[in-house]
N, C-alpha and C positions, 0 to 999 in steps of 0.2 A: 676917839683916839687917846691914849695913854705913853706919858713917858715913862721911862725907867729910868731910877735913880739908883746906884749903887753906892753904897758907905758901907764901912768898919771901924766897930769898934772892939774894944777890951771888955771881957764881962769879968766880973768878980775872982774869977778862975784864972785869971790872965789868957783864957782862950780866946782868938780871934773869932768875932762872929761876923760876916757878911752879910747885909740887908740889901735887898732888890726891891724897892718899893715902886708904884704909881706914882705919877702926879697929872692928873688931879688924883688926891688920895683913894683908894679902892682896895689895893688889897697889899701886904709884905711877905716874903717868905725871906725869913733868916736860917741860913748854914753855917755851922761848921768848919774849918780845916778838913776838914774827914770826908767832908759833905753830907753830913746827919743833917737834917732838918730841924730844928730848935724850937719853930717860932713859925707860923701862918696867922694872918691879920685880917679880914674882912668887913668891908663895911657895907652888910647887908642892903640899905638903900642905893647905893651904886653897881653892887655886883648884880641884885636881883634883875634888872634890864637888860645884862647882856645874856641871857639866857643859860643853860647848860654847857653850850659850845662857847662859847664866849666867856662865861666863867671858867671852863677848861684850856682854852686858850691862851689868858691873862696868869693863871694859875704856872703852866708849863712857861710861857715866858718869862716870869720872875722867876720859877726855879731855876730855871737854867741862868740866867743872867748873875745870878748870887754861887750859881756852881761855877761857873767860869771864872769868878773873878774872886775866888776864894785863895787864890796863892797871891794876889796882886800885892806889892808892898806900899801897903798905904800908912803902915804901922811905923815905917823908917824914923828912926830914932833922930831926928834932925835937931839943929838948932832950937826949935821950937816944942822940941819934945813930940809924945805919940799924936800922929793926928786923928782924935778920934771923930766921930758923926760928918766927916767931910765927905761932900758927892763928890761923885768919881766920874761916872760915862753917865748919857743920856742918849738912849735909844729911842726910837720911836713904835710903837704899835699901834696896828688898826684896828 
């Protein structure tokens, strides 16, 4: 079973980017505003055990999870200024 973690940050561009990662670490898929894809992360010694379907699983699960919540305002100019690399939801997958 794997969490999903959702953060944003600013890249160099001042484009907002959206990361949906694992935890235990496995795999990221970072988006976009737009919902381009940017960014896929794998660490072959953890994905290789879930098989095809299970790497396609996990795969579609952090996309989606980083397309959804690519409008989210996590960037709000606060007191504190931008909050960048802060989790956001944690879902669960089996």
């Amino acid at each position: 079973m794997h969490s999903i973690i959702v953060t944003q940050f600013k890249d160099d561009d001042d484009d907002v980017i959206t990361t949906a990662a694992t935890d235990p670490p496995a795999m990221s898929v970072s988006v976009r505003t737009t919902g381009e894809i940017v960014d896929v992360d794998g660490k072959v010694d953890r994905l290789r055990p879930l098989g095809a379907e299970g790497l396609k699983e996990l795969f579609v699960t952090c996309a989606q999870s980083a397309f959804a919540h690519r409008y989210d305002p996590l960037l709000d100019k606060g007191p504190r200024g931008p909050a960048e690399r802060q989790p956001f939801l944690v879902t669960e997958q089996e």
